[in-house]
C-alpha positions as CSV (number, residue, x, y, z in Angstrom):
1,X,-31.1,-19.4,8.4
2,X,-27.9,-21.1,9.3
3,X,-24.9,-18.7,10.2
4,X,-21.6,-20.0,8.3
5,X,-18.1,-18.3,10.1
6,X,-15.7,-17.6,7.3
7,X,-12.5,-15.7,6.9
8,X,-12.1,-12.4,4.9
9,X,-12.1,-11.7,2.7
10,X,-15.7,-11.4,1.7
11,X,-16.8,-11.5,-1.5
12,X,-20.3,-10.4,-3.2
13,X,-19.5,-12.1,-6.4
14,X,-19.5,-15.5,-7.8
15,X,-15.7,-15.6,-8.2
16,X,-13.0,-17.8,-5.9
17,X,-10.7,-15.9,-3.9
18,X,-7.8,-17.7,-6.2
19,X,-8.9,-15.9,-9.5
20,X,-9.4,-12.8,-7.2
21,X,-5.6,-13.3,-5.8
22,X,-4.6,-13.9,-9.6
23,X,-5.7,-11.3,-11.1
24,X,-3.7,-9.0,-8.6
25,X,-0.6,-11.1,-10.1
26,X,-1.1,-10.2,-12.9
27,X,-1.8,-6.6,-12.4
28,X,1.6,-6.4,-10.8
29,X,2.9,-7.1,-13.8
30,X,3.6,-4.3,-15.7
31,X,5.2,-2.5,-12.4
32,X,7.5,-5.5,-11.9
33,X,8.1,-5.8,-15.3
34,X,9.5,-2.1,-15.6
35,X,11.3,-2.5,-12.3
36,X,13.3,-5.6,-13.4
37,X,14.4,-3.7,-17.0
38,X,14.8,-0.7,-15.2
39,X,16.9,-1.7,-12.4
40,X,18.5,-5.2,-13.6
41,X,20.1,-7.7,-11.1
42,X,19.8,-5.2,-7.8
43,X,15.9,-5.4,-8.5
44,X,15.7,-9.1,-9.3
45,X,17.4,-9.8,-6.1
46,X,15.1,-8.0,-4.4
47,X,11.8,-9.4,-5.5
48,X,13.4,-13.3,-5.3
49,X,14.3,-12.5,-1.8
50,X,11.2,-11.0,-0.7
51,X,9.4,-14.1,-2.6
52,X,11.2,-16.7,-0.9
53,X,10.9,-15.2,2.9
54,X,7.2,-14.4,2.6
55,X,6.4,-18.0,1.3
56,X,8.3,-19.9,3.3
57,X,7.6,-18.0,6.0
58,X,4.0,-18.3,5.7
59,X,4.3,-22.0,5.2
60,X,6.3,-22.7,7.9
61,X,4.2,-20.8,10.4
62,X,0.9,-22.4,8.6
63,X,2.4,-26.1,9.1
64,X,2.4,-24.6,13.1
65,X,-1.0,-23.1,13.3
66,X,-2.4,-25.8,11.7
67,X,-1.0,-28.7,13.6
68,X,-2.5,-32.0,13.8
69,X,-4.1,-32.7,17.5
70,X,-1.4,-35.5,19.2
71,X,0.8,-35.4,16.0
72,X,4.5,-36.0,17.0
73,X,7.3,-33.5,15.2
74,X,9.2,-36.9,14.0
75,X,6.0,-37.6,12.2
76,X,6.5,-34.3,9.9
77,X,9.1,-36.9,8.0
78,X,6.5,-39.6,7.2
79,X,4.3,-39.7,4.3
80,X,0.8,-39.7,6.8
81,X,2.2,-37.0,8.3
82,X,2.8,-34.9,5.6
83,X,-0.4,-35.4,4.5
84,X,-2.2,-34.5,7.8
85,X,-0.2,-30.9,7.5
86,X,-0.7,-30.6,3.3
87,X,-4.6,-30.9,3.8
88,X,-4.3,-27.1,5.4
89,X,-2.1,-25.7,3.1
90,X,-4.3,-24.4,-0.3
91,X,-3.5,-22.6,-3.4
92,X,-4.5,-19.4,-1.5
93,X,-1.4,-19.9,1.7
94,X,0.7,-19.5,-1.9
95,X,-1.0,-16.6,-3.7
96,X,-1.7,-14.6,-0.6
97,X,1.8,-14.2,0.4
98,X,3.0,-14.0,-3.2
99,X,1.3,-10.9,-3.2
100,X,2.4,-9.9,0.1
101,X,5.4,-10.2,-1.1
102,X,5.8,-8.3,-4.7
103,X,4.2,-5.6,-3.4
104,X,6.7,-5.4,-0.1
105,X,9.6,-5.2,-2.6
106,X,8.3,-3.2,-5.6
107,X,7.5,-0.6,-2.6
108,X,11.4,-0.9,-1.4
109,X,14.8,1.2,-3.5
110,X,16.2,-1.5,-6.1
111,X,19.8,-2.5,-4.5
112,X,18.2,-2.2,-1.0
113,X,20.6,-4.6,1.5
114,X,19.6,-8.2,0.8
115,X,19.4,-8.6,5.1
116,X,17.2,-5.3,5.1
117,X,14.6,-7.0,2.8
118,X,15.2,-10.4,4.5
119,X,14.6,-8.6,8.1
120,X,11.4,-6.5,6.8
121,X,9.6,-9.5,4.6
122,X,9.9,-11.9,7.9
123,X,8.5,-9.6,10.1
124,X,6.1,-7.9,7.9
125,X,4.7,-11.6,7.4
126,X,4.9,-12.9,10.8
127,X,4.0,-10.1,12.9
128,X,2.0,-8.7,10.1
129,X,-0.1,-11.6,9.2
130,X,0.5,-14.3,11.1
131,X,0.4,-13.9,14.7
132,X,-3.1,-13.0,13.9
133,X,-4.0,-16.4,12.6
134,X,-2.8,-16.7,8.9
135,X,-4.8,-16.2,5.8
136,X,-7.5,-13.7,6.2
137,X,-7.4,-13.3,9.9
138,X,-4.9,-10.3,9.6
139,X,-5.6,-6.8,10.9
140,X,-2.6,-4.9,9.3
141,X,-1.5,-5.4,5.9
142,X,2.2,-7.5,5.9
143,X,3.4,-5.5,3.1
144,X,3.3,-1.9,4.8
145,X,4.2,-3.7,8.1
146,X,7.4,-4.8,7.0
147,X,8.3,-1.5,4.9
148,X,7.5,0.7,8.0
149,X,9.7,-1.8,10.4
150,X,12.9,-1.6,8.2
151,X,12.2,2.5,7.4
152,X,13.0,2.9,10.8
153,X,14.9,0.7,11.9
154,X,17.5,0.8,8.3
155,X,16.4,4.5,7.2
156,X,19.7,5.0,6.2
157,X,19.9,1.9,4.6
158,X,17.3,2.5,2.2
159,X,18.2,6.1,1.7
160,X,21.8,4.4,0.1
161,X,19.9,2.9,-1.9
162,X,18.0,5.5,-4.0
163,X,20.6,7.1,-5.9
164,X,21.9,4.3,-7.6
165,X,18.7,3.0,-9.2
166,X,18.2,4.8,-11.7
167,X,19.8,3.7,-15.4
168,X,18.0,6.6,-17.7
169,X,19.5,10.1,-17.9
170,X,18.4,11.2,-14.3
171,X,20.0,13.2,-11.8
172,X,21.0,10.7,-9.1
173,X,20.2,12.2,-5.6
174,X,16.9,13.4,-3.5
175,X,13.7,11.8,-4.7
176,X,11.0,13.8,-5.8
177,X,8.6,14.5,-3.0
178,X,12.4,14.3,-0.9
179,X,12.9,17.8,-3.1
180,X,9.5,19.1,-2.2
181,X,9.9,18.4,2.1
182,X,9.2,22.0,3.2
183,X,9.4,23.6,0.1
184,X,6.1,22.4,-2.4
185,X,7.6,24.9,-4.8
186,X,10.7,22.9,-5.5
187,X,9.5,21.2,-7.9
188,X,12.2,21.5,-10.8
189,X,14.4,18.5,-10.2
190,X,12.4,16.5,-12.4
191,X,9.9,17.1,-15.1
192,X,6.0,15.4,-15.3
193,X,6.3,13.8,-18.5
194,X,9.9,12.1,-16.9
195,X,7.5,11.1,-13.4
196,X,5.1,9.5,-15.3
197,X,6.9,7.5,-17.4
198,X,8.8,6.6,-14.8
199,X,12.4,8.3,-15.3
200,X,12.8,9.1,-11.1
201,X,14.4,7.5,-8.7
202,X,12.4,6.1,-6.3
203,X,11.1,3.1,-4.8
204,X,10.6,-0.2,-7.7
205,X,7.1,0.0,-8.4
206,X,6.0,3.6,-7.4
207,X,8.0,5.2,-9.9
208,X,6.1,4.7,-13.3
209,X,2.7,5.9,-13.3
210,X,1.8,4.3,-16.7
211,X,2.3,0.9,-15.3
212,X,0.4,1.1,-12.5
213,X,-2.5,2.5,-14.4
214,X,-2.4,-0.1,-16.7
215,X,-2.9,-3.0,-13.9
216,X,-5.5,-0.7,-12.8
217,X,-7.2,-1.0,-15.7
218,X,-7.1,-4.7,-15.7
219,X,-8.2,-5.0,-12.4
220,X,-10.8,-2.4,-12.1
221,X,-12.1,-4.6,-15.2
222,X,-11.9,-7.8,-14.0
223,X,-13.7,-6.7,-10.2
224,X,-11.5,-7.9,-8.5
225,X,-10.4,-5.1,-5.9
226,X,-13.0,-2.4,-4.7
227,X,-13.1,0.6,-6.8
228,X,-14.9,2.8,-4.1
229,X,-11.6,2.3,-1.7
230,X,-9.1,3.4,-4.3
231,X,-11.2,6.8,-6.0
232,X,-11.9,7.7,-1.8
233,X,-8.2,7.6,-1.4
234,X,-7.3,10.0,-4.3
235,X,-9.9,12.0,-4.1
236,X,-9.5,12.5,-0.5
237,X,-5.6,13.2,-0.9
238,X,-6.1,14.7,-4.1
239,X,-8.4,17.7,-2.1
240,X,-6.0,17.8,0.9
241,X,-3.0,17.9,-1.0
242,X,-4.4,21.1,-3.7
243,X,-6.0,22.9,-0.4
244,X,-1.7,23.0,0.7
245,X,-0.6,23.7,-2.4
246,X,-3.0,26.6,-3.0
247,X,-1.7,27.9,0.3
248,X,1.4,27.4,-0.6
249,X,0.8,29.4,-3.5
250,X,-1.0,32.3,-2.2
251,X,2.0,32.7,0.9
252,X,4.7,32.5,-1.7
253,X,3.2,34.5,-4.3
254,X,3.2,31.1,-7.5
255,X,-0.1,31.2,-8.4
256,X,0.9,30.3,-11.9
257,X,2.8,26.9,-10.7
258,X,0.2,26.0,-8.6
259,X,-1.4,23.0,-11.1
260,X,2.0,22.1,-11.5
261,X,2.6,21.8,-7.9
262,X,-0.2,20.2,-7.0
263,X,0.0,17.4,-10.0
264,X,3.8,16.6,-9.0
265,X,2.1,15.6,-5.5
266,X,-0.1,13.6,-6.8
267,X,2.7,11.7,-9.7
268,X,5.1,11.9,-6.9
269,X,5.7,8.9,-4.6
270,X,3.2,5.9,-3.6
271,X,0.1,7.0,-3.9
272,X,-1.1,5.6,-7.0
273,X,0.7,2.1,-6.2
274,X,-1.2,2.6,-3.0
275,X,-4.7,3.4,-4.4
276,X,-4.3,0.3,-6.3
277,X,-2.6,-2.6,-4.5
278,X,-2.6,-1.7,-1.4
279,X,-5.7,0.4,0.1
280,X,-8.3,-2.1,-1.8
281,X,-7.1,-5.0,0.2
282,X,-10.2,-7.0,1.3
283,X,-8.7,-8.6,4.0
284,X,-7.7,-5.5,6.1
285,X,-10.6,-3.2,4.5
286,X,-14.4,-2.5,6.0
287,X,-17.0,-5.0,4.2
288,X,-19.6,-2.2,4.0
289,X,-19.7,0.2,1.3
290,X,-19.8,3.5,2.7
291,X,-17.0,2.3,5.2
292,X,-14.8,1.6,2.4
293,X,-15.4,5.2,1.1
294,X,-14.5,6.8,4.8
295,X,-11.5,3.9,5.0
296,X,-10.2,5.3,2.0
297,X,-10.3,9.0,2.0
298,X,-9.3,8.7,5.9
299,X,-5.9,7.0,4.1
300,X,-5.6,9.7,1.6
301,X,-6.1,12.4,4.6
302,X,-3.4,11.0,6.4
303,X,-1.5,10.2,3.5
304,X,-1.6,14.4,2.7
305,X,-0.7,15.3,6.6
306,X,2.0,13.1,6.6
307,X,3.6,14.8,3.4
308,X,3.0,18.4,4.4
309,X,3.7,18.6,8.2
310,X,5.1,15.0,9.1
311,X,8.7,13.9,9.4
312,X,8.6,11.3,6.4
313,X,8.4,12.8,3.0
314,X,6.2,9.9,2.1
315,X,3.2,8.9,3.9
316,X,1.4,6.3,2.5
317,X,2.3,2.8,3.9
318,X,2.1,5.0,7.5
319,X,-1.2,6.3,6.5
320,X,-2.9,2.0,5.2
321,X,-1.1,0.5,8.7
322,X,-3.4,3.6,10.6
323,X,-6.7,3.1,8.7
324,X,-6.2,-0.8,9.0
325,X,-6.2,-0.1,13.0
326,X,-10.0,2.0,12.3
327,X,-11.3,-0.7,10.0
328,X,-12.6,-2.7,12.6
329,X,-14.3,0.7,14.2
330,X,-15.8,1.7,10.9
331,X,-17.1,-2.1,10.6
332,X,-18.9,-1.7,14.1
333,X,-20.1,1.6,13.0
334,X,-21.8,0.2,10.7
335,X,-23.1,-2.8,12.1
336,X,-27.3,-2.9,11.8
337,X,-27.2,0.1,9.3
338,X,-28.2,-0.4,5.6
339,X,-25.8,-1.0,3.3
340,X,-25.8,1.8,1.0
341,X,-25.5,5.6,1.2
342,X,-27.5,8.3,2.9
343,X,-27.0,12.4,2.6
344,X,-26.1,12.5,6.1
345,X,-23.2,10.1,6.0
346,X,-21.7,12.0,2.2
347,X,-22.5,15.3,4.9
348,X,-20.7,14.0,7.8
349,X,-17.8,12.6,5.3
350,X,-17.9,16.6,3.8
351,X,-17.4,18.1,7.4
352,X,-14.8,16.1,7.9
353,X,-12.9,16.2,4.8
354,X,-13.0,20.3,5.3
355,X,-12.0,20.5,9.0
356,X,-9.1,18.6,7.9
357,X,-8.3,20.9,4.5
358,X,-8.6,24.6,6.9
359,X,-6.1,22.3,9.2
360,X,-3.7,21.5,6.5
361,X,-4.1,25.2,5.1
362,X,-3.3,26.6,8.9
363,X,-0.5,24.0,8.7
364,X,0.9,25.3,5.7
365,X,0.1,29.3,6.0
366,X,0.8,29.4,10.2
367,X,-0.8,31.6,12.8
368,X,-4.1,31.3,10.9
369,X,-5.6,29.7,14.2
């Protein structure tokens, strides 16, 4: 049996990694769609700005990469030399970062600095992506890369940018899970009905739950992204985050708002843009199938710890960049092992899913250890 070295990602279907790419597109649809009606010019700019860098970013560092052995620079201006550097570039150097780059923006505030997006889709693409090698050689995903670089370096920045973006009948001012920092309680700056529909302020695309559901339908349906990764994710935040809020409840005496509580969480912020675009990533995820369970519920863990006792009211691009850094580890794990499921891997999983929900729950309560 011959041995044939490819890039990620790896597929077990007979689809091309093009349609695969598309289908993502179009998924994205509905999110950008709403963001562009909702927001107007100040989200256009945005997405056209993050489309441009990313692309011409990853072309111009591709041409480099993939240099011609003894080609002279002055040669880039002739026709054969052209040629040499177009055979390297594919359809997938264009799709790849067009992804990269709609989801980088629909996770940024509409009217966010045009320099902040500029400075955050450059390096989210070349330090991101690649300095590793290009297309499917990446360890970290360039999307969360360049959000978490310009959240700290232009936090205030992007804070500007929030109250302004809203054109419905919304208060302008603190976000939802910005409300809710220290306090899961405060949850009556905004209704559910208004956070699923998407009538928040927020970042572009995590705002309307509707729309992201419905490019989760579509590419659930089509196969193309893994549907293990994404239900690990929200299950395993889902149990973190109602394990806080119960002992939330309990301390502050709101048992009755406690499905209310922990549904805002869950509405609230990235994590369904997350579960769907960005977690099932195949480049940056495990290839086996019980590492992609324990990739993602290890992201929605985080994602929940960050929330609750971290200094960022939103976790979730921090949470993908740390589980993209154990992927490999996972991937070694399970290196010689079948590829399925056993009872002691779902009991190791369980252990570890309720060590981390008495840690929350001390977290939350205090002086319970």
């Amino acid at each position: 049996m011959k041995l044939v070295p490819q890039s990620a990602p790896y597929i077990r279907k007979p689809v091309s990694v093009a349609r695969m790419m598309t289908d993502v597109i179009i998924a994205l649809l509905p999110v950008t769609v709403f963001a562009m009606i909702q927001n107007g010019w100040s989200s256009i700019y945005v997405l056209l700005l993050s489309l441009v860098t990313m692309i011409g970013s990853e072309l111009i560092a591709n041409m480099f990469i993939k240099w011609p052995k003894g080609m002279k620079f002055k040669e880039l201006f002739s026709k054969d030399g052209f040629d040499k550097l177009k055979e390297g570039y594919t359809i997938n150097n264009f799709l790849a970062p067009t992804i990269s780059a709609l989801i980088y923006a629909l996770i940024l505030p509409a009217g966010c600095a045009p320099y902040v997006v500029f400075v955050g889709a450059l390096f989210g693409m070349v330090i991101g992506k690649m300095v590793f090698g290009g297309l499917g050689k990446n360890v970290f995903n360039p999307a969360a890369v360049g959000r978490i670089f310009v959240a700290i370096c232009f936090g205030s920045k992007l804070n500007e940018a929030y109250p302004s973006q809203v054109t419905f009948d919304v208060a302008a001012g603190a976000t939802p899970l910005g409300l809710t920092k220290g306090n899961l309680g405060n949850i009556s700056g905004y209704g559910l009905l208004d956070m699923f529909i998407g009538n928040i302020p927020g970042s572009m695309g995590e705002v309307s739950a509707i729309c992201i559901l419905v490019g989760a339908i579509y590419l659930f349906a089509r196969r193309s992204a893994d549907l293990r990764a994404a239900l690990s994710y929200l299950l395993g935040f889902a149990v973190i985050m109602f394990v806080a809020c119960i002992s939330f409840a309990i301390k502050n005496e709101q048992m009755d708002n406690l499905f209310n509580m922990w549904l805002y969480q869950c509405l609230a912020g990235g994590v369904l843009f997350a579960a769907v675009f960005m977690i099932t990533d195949p480049v940056t995820s495990p290839v086996s199938k019980f590492g992609r369970v324990v990739y993602g519920a290890t992201a929605g863990v985080i994602t929940a710890f960050i929330r609750v006792s971290g200094a960022y009211p939103e976790g979730a691009a921090f949470s993908i960049l740390i589980v993209n850094m154990l992927a490999p580890c996972i991937d070694h794990f399970m290196r010689g092992r079948k590829n399925t499921y056993t009872w002691k891997q779902c009991l190791g999983l369980g252990v570890a899913i309720i060590i981390a929900a008495c840690i929350i729950s001390a977290s939350v309560v205090g002086g319970w250890f």
